[in-house]
N, CA, C and O atoms as CSV, one atom per row, in Angstrom:
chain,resi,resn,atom,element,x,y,z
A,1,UNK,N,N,0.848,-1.169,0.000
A,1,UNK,CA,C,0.000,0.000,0.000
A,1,UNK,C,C,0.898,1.237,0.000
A,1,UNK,O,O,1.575,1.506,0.993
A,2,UNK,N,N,0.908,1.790,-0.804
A,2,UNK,CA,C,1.586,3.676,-0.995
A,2,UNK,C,C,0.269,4.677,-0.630
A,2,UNK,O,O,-0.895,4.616,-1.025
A,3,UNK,N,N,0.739,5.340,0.013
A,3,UNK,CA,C,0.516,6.753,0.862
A,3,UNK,C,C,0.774,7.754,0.271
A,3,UNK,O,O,1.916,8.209,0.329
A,4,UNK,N,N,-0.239,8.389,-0.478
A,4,UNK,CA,C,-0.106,9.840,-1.187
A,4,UNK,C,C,-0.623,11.152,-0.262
A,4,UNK,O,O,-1.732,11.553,0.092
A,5,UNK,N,N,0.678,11.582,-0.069
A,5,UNK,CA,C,0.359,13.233,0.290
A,5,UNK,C,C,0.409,14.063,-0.420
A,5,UNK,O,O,1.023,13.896,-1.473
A,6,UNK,N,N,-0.546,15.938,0.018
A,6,UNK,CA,C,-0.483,16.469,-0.655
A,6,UNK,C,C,0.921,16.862,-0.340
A,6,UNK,O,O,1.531,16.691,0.715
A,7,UNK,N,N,1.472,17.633,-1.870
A,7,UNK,CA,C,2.779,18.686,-1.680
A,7,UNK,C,C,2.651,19.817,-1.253
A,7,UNK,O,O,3.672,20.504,-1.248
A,8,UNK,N,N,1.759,20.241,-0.898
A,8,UNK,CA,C,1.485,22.289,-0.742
A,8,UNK,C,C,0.564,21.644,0.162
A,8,UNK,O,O,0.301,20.442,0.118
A,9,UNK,N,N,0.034,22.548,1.058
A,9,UNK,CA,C,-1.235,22.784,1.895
A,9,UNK,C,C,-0.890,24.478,2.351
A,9,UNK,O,O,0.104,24.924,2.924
A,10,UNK,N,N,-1.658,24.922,2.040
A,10,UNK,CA,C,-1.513,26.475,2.569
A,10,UNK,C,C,-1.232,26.824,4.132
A,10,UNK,O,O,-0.543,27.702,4.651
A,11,UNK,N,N,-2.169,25.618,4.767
A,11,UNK,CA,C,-2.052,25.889,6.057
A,11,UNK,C,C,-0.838,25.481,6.847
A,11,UNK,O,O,-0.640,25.736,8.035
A,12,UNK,N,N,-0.315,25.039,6.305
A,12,UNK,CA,C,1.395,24.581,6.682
A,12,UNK,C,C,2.138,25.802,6.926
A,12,UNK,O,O,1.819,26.493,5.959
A,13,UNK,N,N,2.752,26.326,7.471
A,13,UNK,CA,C,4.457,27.311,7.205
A,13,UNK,C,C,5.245,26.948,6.354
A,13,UNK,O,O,6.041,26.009,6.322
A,14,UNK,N,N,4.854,28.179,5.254
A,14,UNK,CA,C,5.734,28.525,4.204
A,14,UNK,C,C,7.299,28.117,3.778
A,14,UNK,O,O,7.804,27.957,2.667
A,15,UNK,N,N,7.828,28.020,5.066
A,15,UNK,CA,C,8.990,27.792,5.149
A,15,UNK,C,C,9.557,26.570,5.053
A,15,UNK,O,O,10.753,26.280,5.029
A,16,UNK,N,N,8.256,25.626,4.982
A,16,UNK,CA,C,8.538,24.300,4.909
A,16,UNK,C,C,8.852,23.562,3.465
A,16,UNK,O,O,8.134,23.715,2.478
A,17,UNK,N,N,10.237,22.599,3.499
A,17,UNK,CA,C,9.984,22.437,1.693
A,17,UNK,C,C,8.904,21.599,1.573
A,17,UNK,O,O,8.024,21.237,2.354
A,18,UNK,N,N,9.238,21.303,0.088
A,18,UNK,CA,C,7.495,19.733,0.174
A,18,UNK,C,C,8.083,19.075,0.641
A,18,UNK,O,O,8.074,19.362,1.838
A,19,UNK,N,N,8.583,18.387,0.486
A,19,UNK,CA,C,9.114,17.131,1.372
A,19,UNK,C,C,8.720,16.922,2.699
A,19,UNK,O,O,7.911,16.055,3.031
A,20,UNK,N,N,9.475,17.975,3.735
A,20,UNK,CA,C,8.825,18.359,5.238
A,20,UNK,C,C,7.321,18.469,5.437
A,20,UNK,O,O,6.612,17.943,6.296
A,21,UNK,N,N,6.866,19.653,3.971
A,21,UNK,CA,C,5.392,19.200,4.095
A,21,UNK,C,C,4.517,18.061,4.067
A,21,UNK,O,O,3.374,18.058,4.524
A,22,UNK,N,N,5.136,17.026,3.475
A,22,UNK,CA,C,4.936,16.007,3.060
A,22,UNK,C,C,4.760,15.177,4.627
A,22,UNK,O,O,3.679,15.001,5.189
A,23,UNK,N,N,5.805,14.833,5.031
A,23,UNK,CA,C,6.102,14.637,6.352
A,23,UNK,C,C,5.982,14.772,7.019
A,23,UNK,O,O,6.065,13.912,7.896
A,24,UNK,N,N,5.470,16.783,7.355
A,24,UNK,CA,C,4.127,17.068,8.635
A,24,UNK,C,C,3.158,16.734,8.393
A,24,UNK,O,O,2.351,17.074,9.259
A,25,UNK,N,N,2.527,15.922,7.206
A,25,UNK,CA,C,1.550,15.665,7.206
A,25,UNK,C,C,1.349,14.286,7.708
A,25,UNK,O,O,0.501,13.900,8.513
A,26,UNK,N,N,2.060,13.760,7.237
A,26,UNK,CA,C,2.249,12.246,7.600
A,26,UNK,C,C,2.317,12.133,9.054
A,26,UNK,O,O,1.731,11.193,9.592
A,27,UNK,N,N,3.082,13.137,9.877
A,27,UNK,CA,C,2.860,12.910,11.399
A,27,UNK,C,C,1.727,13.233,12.167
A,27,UNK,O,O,1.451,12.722,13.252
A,28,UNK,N,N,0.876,14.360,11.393
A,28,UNK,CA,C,-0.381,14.597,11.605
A,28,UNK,C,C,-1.423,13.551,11.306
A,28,UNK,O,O,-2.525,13.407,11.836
A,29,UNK,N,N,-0.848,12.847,10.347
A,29,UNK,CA,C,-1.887,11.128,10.709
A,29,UNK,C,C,-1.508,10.447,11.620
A,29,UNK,O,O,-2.209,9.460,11.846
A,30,UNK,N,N,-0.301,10.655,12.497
A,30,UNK,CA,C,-0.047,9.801,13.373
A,30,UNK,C,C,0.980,8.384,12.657
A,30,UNK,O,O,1.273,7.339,13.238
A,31,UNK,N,N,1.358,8.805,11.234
A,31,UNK,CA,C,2.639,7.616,10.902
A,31,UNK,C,C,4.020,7.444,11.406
A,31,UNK,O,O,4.852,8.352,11.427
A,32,UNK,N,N,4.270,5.927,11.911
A,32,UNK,CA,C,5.532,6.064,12.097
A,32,UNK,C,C,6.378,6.856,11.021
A,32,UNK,O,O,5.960,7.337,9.968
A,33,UNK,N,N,7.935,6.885,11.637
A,33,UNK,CA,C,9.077,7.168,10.909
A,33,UNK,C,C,9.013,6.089,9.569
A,33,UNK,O,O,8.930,6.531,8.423
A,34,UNK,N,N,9.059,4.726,9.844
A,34,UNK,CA,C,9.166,3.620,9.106
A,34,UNK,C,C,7.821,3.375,8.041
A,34,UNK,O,O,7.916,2.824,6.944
A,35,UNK,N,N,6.555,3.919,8.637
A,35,UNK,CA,C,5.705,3.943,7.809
A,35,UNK,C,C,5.629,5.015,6.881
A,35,UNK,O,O,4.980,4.928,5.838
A,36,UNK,N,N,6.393,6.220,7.289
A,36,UNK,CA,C,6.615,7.211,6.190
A,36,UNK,C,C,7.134,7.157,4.985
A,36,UNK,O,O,6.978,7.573,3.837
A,37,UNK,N,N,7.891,6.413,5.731
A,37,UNK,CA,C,9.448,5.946,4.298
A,37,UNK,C,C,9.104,5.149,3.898
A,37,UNK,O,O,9.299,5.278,2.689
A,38,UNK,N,N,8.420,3.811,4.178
A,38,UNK,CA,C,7.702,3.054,2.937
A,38,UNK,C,C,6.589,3.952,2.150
A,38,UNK,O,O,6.742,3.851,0.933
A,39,UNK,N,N,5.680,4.669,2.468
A,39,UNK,CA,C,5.191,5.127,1.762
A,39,UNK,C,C,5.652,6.161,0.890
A,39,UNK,O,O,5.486,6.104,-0.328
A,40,UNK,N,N,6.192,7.048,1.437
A,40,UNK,CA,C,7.772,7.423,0.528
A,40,UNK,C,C,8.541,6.803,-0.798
A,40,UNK,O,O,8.626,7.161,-1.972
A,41,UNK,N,N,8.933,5.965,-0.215
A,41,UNK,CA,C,9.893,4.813,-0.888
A,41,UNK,C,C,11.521,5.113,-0.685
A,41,UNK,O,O,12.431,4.674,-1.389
A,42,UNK,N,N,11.638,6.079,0.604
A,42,UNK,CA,C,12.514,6.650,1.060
A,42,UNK,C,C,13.093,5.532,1.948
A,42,UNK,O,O,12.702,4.369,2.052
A,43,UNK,N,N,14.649,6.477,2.885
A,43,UNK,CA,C,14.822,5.776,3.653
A,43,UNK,C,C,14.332,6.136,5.225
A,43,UNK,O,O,14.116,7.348,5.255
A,44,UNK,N,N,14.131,5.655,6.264
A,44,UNK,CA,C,13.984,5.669,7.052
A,44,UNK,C,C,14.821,6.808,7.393
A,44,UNK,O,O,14.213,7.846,7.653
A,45,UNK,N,N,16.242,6.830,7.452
A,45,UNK,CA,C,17.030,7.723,7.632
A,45,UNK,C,C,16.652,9.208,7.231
A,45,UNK,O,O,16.629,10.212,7.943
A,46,UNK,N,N,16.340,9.046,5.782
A,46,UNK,CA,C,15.783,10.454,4.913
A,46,UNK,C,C,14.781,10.761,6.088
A,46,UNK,O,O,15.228,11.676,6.780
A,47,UNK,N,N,13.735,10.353,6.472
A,47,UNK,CA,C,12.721,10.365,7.104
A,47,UNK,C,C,13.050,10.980,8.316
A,47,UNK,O,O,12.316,11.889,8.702
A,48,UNK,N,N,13.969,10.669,8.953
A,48,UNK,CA,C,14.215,11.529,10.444
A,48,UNK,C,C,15.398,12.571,10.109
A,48,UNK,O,O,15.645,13.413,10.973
A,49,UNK,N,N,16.019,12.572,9.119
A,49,UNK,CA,C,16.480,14.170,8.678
A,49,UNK,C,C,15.661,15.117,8.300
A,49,UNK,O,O,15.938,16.310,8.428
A,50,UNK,N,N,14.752,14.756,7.881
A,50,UNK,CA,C,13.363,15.652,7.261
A,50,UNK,C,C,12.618,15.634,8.756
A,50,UNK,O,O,13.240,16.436,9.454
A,51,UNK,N,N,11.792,15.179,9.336
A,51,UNK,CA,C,11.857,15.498,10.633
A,51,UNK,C,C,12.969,16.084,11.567
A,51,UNK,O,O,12.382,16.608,12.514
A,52,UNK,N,N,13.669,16.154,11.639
A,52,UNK,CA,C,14.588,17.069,12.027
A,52,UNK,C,C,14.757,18.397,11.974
A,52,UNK,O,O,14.841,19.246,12.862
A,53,UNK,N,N,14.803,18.466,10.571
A,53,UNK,CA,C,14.993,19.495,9.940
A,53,UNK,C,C,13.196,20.403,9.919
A,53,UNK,O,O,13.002,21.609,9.768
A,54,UNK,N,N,12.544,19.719,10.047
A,54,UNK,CA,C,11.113,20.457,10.285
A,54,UNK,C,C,11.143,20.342,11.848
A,54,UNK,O,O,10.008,20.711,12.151
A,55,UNK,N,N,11.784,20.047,12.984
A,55,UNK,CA,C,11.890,20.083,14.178
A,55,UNK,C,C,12.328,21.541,13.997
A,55,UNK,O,O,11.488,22.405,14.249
A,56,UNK,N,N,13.532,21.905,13.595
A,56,UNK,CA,C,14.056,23.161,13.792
A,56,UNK,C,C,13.281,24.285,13.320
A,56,UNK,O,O,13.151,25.318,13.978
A,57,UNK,N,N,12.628,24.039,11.884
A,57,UNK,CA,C,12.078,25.191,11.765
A,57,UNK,C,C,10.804,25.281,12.312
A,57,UNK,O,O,9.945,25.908,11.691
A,58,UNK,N,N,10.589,24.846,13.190
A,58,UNK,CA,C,8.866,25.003,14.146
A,58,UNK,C,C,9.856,25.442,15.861
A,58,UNK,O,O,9.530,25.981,16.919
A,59,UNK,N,N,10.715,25.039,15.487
A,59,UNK,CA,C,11.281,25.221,17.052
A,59,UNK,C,C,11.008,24.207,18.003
A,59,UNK,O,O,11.150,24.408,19.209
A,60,UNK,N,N,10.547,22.911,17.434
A,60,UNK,CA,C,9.951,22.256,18.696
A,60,UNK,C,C,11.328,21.107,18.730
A,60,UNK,O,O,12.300,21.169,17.978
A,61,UNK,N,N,11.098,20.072,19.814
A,61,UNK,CA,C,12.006,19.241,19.987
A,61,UNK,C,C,11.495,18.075,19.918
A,61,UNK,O,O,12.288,17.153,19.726
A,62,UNK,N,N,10.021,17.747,20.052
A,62,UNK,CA,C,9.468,16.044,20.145
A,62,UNK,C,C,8.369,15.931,18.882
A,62,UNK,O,O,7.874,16.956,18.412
A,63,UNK,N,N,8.154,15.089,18.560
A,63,UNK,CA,C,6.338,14.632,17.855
A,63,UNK,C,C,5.572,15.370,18.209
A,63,UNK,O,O,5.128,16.317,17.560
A,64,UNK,N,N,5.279,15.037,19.358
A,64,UNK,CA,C,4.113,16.003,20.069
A,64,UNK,C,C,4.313,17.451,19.856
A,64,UNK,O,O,3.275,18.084,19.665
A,65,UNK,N,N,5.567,18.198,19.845
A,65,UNK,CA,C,5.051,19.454,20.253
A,65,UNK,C,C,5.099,20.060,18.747
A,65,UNK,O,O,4.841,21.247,18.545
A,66,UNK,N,N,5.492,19.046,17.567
A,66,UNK,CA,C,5.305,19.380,16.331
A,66,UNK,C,C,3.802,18.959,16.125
A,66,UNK,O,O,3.095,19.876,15.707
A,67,UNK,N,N,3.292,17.978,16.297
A,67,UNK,CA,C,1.999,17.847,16.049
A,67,UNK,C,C,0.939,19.039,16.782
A,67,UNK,O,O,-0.067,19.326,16.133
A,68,UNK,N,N,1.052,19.398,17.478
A,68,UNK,CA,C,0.563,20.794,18.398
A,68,UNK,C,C,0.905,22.134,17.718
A,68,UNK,O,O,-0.003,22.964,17.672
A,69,UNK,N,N,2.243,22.485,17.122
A,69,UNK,CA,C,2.564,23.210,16.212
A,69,UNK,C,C,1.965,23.158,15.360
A,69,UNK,O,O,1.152,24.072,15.222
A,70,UNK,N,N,2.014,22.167,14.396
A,70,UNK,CA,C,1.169,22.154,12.979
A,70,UNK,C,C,-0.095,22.078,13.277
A,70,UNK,O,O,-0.655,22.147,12.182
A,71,UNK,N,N,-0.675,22.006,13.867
A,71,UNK,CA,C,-2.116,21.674,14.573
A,71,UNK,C,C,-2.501,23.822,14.505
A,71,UNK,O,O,-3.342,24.488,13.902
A,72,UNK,N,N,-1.649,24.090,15.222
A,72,UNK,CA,C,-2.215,25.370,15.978
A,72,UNK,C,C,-1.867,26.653,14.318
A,72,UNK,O,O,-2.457,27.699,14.046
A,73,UNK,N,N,-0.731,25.969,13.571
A,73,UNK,CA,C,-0.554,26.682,11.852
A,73,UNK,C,C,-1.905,26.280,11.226
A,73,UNK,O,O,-2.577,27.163,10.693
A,74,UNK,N,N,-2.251,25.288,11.249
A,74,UNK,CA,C,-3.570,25.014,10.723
A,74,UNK,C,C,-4.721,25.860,10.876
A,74,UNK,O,O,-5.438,26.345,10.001
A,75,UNK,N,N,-4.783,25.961,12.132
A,75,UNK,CA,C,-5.891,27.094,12.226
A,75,UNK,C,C,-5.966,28.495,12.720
A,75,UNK,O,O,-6.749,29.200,13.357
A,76,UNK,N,N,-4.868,28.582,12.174
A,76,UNK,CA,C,-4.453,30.022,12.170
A,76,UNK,C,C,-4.687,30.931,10.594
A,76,UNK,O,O,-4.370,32.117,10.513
């Protein structure tokens, strides 16, 4: 089974590439790291550099306080 996200969502931060967007979205369903990257077809690895790297630009440090972040960009 492959997992299509959108690339753009407006309600995201701008600052995010697609990819990351891609990837906050995917954590906003609640997918593992490992379920990302298969649906991806990435690596696992790619997968927590891109989380990472969308860690920094939200400022947060865990899942949670990115999922709360993108949560609170959403309805803003």
């Amino acid at each position: 089974m492959v997992f299509s996200f959108p690339v753009a969502s407006p309600e995201l931060p701008p600052s995010l590439s697609a990819s990351e967007r891609t990837v906050a979205l995917a954590l906003l369903e609640g997918l593992s790291n490992a379920e990302i990257a298969k649906a991806r077809r990435t690596s696992v690895r790619t997968v927590a550099n891109q989380i990472a790297s969308l860690f920094r630009k939200l400022g947060v440090s865990s899942r949670s306080e990115a999922v709360v972040a993108l949560g609170a960009s959403q309805r803003s």
